[in-house]
N, C-alpha and C positions, 0 to 999 in steps of 0.2 A: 484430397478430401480428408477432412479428420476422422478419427478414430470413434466408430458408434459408441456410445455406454454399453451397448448392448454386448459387444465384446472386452469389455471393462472387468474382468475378472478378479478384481479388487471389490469391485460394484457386488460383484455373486456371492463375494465371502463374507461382503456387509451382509445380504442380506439372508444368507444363513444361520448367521448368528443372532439377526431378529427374530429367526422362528425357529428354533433351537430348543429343543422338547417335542415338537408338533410332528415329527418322523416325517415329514412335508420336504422332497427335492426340486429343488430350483431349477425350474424349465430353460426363462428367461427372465432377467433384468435389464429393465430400460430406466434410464431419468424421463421425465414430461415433467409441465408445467399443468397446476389443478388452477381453474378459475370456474367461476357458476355462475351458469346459465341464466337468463331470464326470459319465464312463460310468454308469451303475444310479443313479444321486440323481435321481429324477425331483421327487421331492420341492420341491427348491430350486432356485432358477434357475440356482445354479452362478458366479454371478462371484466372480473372487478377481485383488484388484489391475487395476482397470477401467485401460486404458493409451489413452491418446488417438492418435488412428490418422486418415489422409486414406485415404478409400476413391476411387480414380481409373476408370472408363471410358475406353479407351482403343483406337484402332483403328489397323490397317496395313495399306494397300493395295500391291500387290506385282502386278501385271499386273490380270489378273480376275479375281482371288483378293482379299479382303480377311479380316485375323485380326482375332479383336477378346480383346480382355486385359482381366483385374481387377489391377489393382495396387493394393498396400497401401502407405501411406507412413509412416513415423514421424519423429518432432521429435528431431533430433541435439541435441548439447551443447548447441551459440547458438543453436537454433532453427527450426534451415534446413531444410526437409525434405527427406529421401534414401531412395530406395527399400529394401524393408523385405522384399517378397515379391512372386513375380507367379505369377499361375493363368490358366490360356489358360481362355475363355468353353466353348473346342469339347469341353469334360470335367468341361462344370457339366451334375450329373446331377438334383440334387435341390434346391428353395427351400423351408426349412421357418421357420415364424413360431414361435417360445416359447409353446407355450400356457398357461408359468409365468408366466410373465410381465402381469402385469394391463394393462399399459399397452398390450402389443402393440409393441412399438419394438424389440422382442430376437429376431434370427431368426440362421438359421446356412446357410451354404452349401456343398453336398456335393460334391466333386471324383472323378471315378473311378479319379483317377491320382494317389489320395495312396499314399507306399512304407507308414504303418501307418495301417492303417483301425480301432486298437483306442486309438488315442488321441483323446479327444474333439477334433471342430472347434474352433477360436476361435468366439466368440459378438460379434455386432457389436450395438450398440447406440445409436439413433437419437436424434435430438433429439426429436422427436413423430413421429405417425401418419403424415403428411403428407411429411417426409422420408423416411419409409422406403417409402411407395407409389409415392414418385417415383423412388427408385431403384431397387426390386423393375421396378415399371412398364418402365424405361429399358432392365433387365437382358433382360428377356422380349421386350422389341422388338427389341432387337439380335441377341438368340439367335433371333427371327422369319426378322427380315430378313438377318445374315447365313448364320448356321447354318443356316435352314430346318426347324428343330426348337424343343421348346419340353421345360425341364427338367420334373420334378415340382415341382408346388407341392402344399406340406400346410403349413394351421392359418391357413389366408386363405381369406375366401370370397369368388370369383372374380364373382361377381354385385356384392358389395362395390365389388371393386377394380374394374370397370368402370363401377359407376355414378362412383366416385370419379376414373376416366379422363376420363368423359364431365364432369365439372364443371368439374375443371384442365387439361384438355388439354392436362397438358405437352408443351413444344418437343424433339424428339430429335434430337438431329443423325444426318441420314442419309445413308451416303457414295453417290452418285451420279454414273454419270459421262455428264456433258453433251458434246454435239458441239462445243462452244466450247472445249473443254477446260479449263474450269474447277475447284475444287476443289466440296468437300461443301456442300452447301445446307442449309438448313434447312426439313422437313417437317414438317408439325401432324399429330399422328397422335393421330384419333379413335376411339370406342369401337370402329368396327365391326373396325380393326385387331387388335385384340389380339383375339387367338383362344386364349383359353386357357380350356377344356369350355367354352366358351357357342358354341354355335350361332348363324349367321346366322340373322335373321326370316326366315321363309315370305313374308309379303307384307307389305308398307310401310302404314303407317298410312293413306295416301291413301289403297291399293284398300280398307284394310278398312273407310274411310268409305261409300266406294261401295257395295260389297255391303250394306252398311249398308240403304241409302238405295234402293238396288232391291228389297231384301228388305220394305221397308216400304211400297212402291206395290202391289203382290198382296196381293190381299185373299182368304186361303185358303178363311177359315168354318169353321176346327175347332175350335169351339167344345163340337161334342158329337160322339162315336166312330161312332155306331151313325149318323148321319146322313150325316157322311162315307161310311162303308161305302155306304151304299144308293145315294149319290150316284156313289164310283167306277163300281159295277156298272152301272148305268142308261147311263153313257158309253161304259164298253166294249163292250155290247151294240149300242150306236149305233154305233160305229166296225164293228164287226165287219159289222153288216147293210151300211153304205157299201161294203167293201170287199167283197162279194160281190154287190152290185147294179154296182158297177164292172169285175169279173173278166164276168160276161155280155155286158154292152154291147161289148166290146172283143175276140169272138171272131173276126170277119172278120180283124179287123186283127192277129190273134195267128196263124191259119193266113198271111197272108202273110209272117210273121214265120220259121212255119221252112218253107216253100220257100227263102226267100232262107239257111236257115242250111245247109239241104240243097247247096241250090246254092255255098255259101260252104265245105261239109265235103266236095264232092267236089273241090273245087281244093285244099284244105288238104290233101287225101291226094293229090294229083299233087303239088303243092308238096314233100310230105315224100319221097316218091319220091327225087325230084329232090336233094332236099339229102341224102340217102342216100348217092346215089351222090358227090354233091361230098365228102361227110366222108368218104368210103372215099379218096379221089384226096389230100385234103387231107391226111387221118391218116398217108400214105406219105410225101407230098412232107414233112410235120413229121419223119418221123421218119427223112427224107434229112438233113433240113436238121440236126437233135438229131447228129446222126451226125459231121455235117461241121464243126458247131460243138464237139463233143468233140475231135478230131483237130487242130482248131485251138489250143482251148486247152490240150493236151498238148504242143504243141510250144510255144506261147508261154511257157508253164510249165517245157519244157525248157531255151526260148533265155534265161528269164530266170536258171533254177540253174546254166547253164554260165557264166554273166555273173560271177556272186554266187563260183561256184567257181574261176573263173578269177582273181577279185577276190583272194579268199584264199590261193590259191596263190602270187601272186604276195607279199603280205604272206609269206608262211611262208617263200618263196625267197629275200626281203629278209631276215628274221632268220637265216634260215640261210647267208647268204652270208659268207665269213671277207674283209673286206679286204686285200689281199694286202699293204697296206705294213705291217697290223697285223700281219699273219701271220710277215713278214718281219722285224718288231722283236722279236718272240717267240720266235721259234725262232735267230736268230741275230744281229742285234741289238748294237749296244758297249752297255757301261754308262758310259759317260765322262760326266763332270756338263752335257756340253753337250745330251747327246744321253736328258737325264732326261726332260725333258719328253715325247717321242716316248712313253718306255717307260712313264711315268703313263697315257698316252692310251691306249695300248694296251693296261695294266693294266685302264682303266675299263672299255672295250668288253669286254676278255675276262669281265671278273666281270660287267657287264649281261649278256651273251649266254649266261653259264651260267643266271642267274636267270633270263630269261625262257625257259628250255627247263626249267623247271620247273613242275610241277603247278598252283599256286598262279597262279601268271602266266602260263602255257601253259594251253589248251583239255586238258580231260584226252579229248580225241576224238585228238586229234593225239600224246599221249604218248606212246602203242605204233607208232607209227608207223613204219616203217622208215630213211626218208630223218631225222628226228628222232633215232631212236636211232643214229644212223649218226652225224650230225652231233656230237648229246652225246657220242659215244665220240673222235672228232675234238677239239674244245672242251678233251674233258678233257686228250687227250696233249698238247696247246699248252699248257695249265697246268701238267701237269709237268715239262713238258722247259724252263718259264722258270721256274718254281720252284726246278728244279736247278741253272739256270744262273747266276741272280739267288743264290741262298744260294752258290755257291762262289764268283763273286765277292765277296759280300761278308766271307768269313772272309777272304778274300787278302786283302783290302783293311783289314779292321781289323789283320791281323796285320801289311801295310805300312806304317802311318802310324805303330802302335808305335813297331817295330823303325827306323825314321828317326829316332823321337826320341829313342831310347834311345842311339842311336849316337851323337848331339848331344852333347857333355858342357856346351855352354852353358846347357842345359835344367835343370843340375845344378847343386847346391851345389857351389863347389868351396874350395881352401882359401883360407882369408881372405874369402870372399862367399858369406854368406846368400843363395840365391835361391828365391822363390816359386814353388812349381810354378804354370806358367798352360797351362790347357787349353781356353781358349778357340778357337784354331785348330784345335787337334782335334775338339771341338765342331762348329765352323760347318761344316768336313770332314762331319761324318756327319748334319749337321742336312742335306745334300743328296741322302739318302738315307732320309730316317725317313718320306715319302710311299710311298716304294716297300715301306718295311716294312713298313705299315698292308697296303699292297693285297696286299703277301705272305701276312700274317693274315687277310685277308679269305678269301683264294684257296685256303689250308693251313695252317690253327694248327700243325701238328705239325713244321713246318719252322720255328717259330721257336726250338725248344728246341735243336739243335746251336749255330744264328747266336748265341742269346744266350750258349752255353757258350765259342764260341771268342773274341766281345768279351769276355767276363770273364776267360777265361785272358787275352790278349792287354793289356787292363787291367792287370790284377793286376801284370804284370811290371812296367810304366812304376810305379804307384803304392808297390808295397815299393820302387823305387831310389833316387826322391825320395823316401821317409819314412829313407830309410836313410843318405842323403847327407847331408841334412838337417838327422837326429839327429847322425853324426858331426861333423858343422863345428857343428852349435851345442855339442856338449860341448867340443869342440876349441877355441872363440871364447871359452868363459866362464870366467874369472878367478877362482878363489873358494880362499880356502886351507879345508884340511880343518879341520873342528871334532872335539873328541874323543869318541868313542865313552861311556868313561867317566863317568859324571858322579858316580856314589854309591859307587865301591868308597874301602873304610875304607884303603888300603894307598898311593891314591895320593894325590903330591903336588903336581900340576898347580895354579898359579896359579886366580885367579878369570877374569881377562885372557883365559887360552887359552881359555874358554869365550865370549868378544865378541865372536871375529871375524864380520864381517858376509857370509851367503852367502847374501843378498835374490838374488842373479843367479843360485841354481841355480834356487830360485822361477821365478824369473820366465823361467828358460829353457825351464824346464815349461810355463810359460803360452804361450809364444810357439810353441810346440810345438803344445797343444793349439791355439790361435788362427789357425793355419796351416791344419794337416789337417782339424781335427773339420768347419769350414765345408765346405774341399773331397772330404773323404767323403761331407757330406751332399750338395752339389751334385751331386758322382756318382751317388750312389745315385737322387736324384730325376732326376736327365737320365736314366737308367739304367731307370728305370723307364717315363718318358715315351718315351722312343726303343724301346725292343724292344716296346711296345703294352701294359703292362699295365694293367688294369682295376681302379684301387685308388682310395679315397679322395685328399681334397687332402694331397699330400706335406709340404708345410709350409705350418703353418695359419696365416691371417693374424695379420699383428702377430707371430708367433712370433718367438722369439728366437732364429736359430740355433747363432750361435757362443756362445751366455753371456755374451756383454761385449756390452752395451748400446752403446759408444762407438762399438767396431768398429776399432780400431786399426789392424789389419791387414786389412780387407773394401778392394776396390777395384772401381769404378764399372761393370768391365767383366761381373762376376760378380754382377750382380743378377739376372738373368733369363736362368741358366744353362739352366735345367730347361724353358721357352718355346719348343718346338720350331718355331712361327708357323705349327702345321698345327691341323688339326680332325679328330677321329677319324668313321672312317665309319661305324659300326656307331653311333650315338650315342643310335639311339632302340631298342639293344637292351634285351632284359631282363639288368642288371648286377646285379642284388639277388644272384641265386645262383651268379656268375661271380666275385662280391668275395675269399669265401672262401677258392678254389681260386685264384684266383689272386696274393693275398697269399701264400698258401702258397710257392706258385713263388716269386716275387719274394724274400722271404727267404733261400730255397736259393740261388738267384742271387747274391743281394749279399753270401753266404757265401764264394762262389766268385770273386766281384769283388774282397772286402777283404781277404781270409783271409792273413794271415800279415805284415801290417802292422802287427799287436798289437806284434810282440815289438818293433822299434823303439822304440814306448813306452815299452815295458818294461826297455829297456835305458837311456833317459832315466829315467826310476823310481828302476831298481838305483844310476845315476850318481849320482844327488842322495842318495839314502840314504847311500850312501858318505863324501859331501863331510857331509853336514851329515844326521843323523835326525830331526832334528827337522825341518826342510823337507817333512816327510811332509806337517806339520800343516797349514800353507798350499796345498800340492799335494791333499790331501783334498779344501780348502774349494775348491778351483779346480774340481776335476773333481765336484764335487757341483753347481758352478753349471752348468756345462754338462750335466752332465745330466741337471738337469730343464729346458734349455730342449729336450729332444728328445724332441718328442710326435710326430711324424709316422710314420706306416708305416714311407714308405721309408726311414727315417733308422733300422731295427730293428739293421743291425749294429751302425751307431755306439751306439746304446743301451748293446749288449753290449761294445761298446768300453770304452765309459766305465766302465760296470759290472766290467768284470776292471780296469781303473785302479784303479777304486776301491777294491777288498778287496787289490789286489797293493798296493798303498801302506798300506791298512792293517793286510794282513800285515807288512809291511816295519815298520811303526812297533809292531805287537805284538811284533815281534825283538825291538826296542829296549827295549819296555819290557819282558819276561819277562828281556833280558840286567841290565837295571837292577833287578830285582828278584834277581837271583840274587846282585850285585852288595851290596845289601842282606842277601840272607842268612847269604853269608861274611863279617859282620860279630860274629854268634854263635858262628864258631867260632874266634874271635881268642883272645888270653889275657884275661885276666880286666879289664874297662875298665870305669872311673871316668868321671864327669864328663857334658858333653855329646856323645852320638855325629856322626860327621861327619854321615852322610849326611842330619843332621834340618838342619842350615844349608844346607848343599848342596841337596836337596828344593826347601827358597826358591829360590833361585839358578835351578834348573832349573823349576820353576813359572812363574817369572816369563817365562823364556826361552819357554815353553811360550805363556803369555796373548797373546806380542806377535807369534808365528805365527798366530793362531787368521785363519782367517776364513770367512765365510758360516756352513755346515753342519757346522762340523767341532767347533762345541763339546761335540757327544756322544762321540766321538773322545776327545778331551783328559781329559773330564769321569769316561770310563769309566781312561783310562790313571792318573787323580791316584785313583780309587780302588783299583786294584790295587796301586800306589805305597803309600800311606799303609798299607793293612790290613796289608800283608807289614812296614810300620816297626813298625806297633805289633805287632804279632806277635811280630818281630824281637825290641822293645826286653823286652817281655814275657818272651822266653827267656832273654834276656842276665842283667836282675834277677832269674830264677829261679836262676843262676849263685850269687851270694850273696846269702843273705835276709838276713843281716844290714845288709848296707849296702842294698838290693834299695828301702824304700821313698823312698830320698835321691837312689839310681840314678832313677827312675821321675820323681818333682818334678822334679828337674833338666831334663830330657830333655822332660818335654812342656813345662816352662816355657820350655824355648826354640824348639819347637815351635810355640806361641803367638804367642813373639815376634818368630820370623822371618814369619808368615804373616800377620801380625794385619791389613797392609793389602790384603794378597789376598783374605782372609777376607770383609774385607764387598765386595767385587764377584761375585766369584764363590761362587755356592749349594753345589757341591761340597765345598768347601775348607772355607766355612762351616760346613758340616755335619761334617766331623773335628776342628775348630777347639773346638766345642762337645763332642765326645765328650773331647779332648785337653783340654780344661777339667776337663772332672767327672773325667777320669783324675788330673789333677793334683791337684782338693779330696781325693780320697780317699787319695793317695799322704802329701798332708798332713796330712789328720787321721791317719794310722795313725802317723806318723813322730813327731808334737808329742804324742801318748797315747804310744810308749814311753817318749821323754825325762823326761814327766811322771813316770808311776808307775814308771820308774826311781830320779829323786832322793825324791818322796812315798809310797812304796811301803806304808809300813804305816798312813799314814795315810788312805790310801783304800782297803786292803784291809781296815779296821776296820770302814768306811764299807757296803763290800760287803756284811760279815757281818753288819751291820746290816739291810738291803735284804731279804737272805734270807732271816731270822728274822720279818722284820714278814709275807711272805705266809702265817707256821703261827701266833704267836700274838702276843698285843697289845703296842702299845709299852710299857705300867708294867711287863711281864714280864721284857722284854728285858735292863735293870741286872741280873737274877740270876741272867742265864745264865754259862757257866763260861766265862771270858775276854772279856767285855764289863760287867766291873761300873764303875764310879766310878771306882774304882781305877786298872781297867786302862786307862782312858782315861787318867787323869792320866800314866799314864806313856807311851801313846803318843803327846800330846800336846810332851808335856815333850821327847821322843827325835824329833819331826819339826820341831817347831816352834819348837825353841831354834835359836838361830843361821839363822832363816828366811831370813836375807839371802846370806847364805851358799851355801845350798842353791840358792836362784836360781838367783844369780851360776854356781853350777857346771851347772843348767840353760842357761842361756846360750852356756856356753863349750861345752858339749857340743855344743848343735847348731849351733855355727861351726866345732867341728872337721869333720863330718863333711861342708860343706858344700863344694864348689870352685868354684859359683857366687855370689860373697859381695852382687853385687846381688839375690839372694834371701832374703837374711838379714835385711835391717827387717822385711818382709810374712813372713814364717816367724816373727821373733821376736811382733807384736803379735800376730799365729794363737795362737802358744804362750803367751802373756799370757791370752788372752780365754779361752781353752779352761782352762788353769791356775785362771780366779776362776770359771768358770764349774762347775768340779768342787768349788770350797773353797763355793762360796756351796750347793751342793746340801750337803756333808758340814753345813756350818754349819745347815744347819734341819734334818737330823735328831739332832743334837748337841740342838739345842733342843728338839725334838719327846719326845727319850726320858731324854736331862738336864737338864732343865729350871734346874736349880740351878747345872750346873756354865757356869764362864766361860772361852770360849777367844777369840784373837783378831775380832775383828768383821770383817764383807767389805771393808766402807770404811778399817778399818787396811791391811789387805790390799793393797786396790787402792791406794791412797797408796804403799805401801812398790814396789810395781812400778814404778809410775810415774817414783819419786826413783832408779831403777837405769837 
């Protein structure tokens, strides 16, 4: 037979080293196979996906208590086995064997402290018979010997498993503890241990040899009933006669019998006399003594509750006592930064010693107490009266540090020097304070809502002067000439040049601007949030980006860990889940009132750059679109909103621009009557181009929506103007998108927008030119394709042979129309030709015009030419290959 796991001593030091910390020694380890069950399928044994699994034995002795554990182990990725599950032994209710199972090796173990009892157990599965008797065995011993209980067993028969004890006598480790102080030994534990329904023997095989064996030396004789019977009576008769020949012989000596008992009953009745009287004397002296020993144990009983109450009082006199140095920081106390530490300390006691005069942490015996309620109403007035005094100092004080700095004009931009607002000394200033502010929250939430209103006014003021300074010296520093408003009105005449001047520095005046604040808004807003106590997520999330520029041009070393006030909140194991809400809420309002009126600074950087340059919007878009998506954080919600009015005031700003350039566009309609190419289609280029090399990040939707508003109101435009004169209207129209086309044509394939009008300005164009190359045509060939027509019409009512007999299409009338289009063909051309060069003013459109006008011209004559043949078959007019020959030589 092979070798158990169970003896697998490789298998034991796997699995010591899974529970390795846990001071837990390994009883036994077995392998089994884990598969689960299913509830009502009695039917089938239920495994689905057998999963290999170490079933461990396992004990922990903890004084003179020992636990004992099932743990489950499973094979990780490499191999290694790591605990999987663990069931304490003290809540194995039930051992049942599969009695689907034909092998018997499949049983399940019942727990009374599983959370769903309608999910089937796992199902464990053995190697053979003999591993699972040794562990069932092991499991039952241990729940013997430590538990002192024994679970149910069902679908094993217990007479089985004991003879199967008594064969293998499995070894169990049993923890024991020896005078030597040694660890667990090893004990052989035989049949007579395992007590599970079998009974100990009555008597051991030896007596029942013996009874044996005495039973077999008397010789009864009950061979036959009735001989017996005769034989008892004949005995009894004889005993009975003995014992009435013995009662006679022994009467002398029976009357001496009761004189002596006579003599022996009148001292038993003096005796009892006698003890009579002692139990009367004794009964009193007891129930002196019951007496004396009550009075005694009443007062021992007294001296010990006076003991016990004197004990507690003196406890209760302890919590209620106020330290007078604490009392005397509370009530009147500096706030000066040397003298913080005192007032933390005396913060701490005063909030411990309101807590434990509370229900929860107070006996609720002593709650109604008087000297208690006396005290709690004391407690309280020392909280309020440093409440009051603590919150007025600290508005004085945020509104000190302000107003010093404000006063400072070093603090400030001034002219000729950019400077940084740094709020780091103000910071480190109030960071020696933001302990005292927790313990104020702890002591009275409702006292933090003035403190946070008067640091926000008090804020706000320093924050608009540097944004204000700021703005002014950086418009005032940047160099940039104005570019023109105009770009598409038909009336001016501004160079291309006045449109090149370079105004990248009002750009990037905006960026330095934003690159400045947006960082030090949000550092405010998160200090801001960290210091007056609020209870919100992380204010900026790792890795964030906060100012939008990955480089950090302008971040300095000392504003990394603005928002790190180096404290830990007290309240930290409260419940924050339904405090997040309400208090994002606040916080918002707050940072309303903290940033409120910083905007327009912006704004007036905005309006500056619009000014100098509108297009700058485009760049200024894609700026403030990067920045704000780097602002995901709570606290950073005003900046959001920041950003957000940036954003639409810039591209309101840049919609001005373009509804004044479409207006600009459509006082081009009400000009006098114009020929040729319109300005504003070269111009459009010009300012596209100008447009692409602003673009950046987010702002191609921007651009992409302005180039469509642009182009619809040209073609619109151009559309009205050609309604102006239909005559000249489709030469207006070619013209116009053909240079349309070819001012865009390399814009066109980068950008999809432009692309998209490029192709519409295309097909405007083919149809502007088919219509214009069909007048010229059936201007100079007029009757010879209107013969053509009459032709066309007649064949849908009756047959070609019919058609020669109609009235004005016979033989004849051909011949002569023939004759009067086609005499002097060259001619006629040539004056095609010159026609549509007069009407042209762009003359690089006249090759590609005139072969259009060729191909469209043979492409009519080769159509008249087969119905020529189709219905005159006789008659001979020039061939298409003359035709095209004669084009060509022109």
């Amino acid at each position: 037979m092979a070798k158990s796991s169970a003896d697998d001593e490789e298998l034991r030091r796997a699995c010591e080293a899974a529970i390795e910390g846990t001071k837990q020694k390994i009883v036994l380890s077995i392998r089994v196979a884990k598969s689960q069950g299913i509830w009502g399928k009695s039917g089938k044994l239920g495994r689905h996906m057998a999963k290999p699994r170490v079933l461990a034995l396992s004990t922990k002795s903890k004084g003179q208590r020992t636990k004992a554990f099932l743990r489950v182990l499973k094979y990780s990725n490499g191999g290694v086995l790591e605990p999987a599950k663990l069931y304490k032994l003290k809540h194995l209710s039930k051992v049942e064997v599969i009695a689907n199972d034909p092998s018997g090796c499949t049983f399940t173990l019942g727990f009374d402290n599983l959370r769903s009892q309608s999910v089937a157990p796992p199902q464990w599965t053995m190697r053979n018979v003999d591993d699972r008797n040794r562990l069932l065995f092991c499991i039952l011993n241990i729940c013997k010997d430590v538990l002192g209980r024994l679970p149910k067993v069902v679908g094993i028969d217990v007479v089985e498993m004991a003879l199967w004890a008594k064969e293998n006598t499995p070894t169990v480790p049993k923890q024991t503890n020896q005078q030597d102080g040694g660890g667990p030994v090893e004990a052989t534990v035989t049949e007579s241990d395992l007590k599970v329904s079998v009974e100990r023997e009555l008597v051991s095989q030896a007596e029942e040899e013996d009874m044996e064996a005495l039973l077999g030396t008397y010789v009864m004789g009950i061979g036959e009933a009735e001989a017996f019977s005769e034989r008892l009576k004949r005995e009894l008769l004889a005993l009975e006669a003995a014992n009435v020949h013995a009662i006679l012989e022994s009467e002398p000596l029976v009357e001496e019998v009761l004189q002596g008992l006579e003599a022996a009953t009148n001292c038993v009745d003096d005796m009892d006399e006698w003890l009579g009287i002692f139990n009367v004397k004794l009964r009193h002296m007891r129930e002196d003594i019951e007496s004396i020993e009550t009075r005694n144990n009443k007062l021992e009983m007294q001296s010990v509750n006076n003991v016990s109450l004197i004990e507690e009082l003196d406890k209760l006199l302890e919590r209620l006592r106020v330290p007078s140095e604490y009392a005397a920081c509370l009530t009147g106390g500096s706030f000066d930064e040397e003298r913080m530490l005192q007032n933390i300390e005396a913060c701490e006691w005063l909030t411990g010693a309101l807590r434990g005069l509370q229900v929860p942490n107070l006996d609720p015996i002593y709650a109604n107490m008087c000297a208690v309620k006396e005290k709690r109403t004391e407690l309280e007035k020392l909280k309020t009266t440093f409440v009051r005094r603590a919150s007025e100092f600290l508005r004085n004080y945020f509104a000190s540090l302000v107003d010093f700095m404000i006063s400072d004009k070093s603090y400030f931009s001034q002219r000729g020097q950019l400077k940084r607002p740094d709020h780091a000394d103000l910071r480190y200033k109030c960071r020696t304070y933001a302990r005292l502010l927790q313990h104020l929250k702890s002591l009275d939430k409702n006292c933090l809502g003035p403190l946070r209103k008067a640091y926000c006014s008090s804020l706000n003021l320093l924050l608009r002067r540097e944004a204000r300074e700021f703005a002014n010296e950086l418009r005032a520093s940047t160099k940039a000439s104005r570019n023109p408003t105009v770009w598409l009105e038909a009336s001016t005449g501004s160079s291309q040049s006045a449109h090149n001047t370079d105004t990248s520095s009002v750009s990037e005046a905006y960026a330095k601007m934003l690159t400045i604040f947006i960082p030090l808004l949000v550092d405010e807003s998160s200090f801001f949030a960290h210091f007056m106590c609020f209870e919100v997520p992380a204010l900026v999330p790792p890795g964030g980006v906060v100012n939008g520029n990955k480089g950090g041009n302008y971040n300095d070393a000392d504003d990394d860990d603005d928002d790190d006030l180096g404290i830990m909140d007290i309240d930290e194991n409260d419940g924050k889940a339904g405090k997040n809400s309400a208090d994002l809420a606040a916080l918002n309002e707050s940072l309303q009132d903290l940033l409120n009126g910083i905007q327009d600074d912006f704004y007036a950087v905005v309006d500056w750059a619009y000014k100098i340059d509108p297009l700058r919007c485009i760049s200024m878009h894609g700026i403030t679109e990067r920045y704000l998506s780097g602002q995901k954080a709570d606290a950073a919600g005003f900046v959001r909103l920041l950003l957000g009015d940036l954003e639409s005031r810039i591209s309101m700003q840049f919609s001005r621009f373009v509804d004044e350039a479409c207006h600009q566009i459509e006082r081009n309609e009400r000009n006098v009557r114009q020929t040729g190419v319109l300005s504003y289609i070269p111009r459009f280029a010009t300012l596209a181009t100008r447009m692409e090399q602003y673009i950046q990040g987010q702002s191609r939707d921007l651009v992409d929506q302005a180039y469509t508003k642009f182009v619809s109101i040209m073609f619109v435009t151009l559309e009205k103007i050609a309604q102006t004169d239909p005559k000249y209207a489709d030469v207006f129209l070619l013209e116009n998108y053909a240079a349309f086309q070819n001012s865009l044509y390399d814009l066109a394939n980068v950008v999809p927008t432009l692309a998209k009008f490029y192709h519409q300005a295309s097909e405007a164009y083919e149809q502007a030119c088919t219509r214009h190359i069909s007048m010229i045509i059936f201007y100079q060939f007029e009757k010879l394709f209107q013969f053509a027509r009459k032709i066309e019409d007649l064949m849908y009512t009756i047959t070609p042979e019919e058609i020669p007999f109609q009235l004005g299409l016979s033989k004849m009338d051909l011949r002569k129309m023939l004759k009067s289009s086609l005499s002097g063909v060259d001619k006629s051309i040539s004056a095609m030709y010159k026609r549509l060069q007069k009407n042209l003013t762009s003359e690089e459109l006249l090759p590609s015009l005139w072969d259009k006008c060729k191909k469209e011209f043979l492409d009519k004559y080769e159509s008249f030419a087969q119905l020529v043949a189709k219905i005159y078959p006789n008659e001979s007019i020039p061939s298409v290959s003359e035709m095209r020959e004669l084009l060509a030589s022109m």
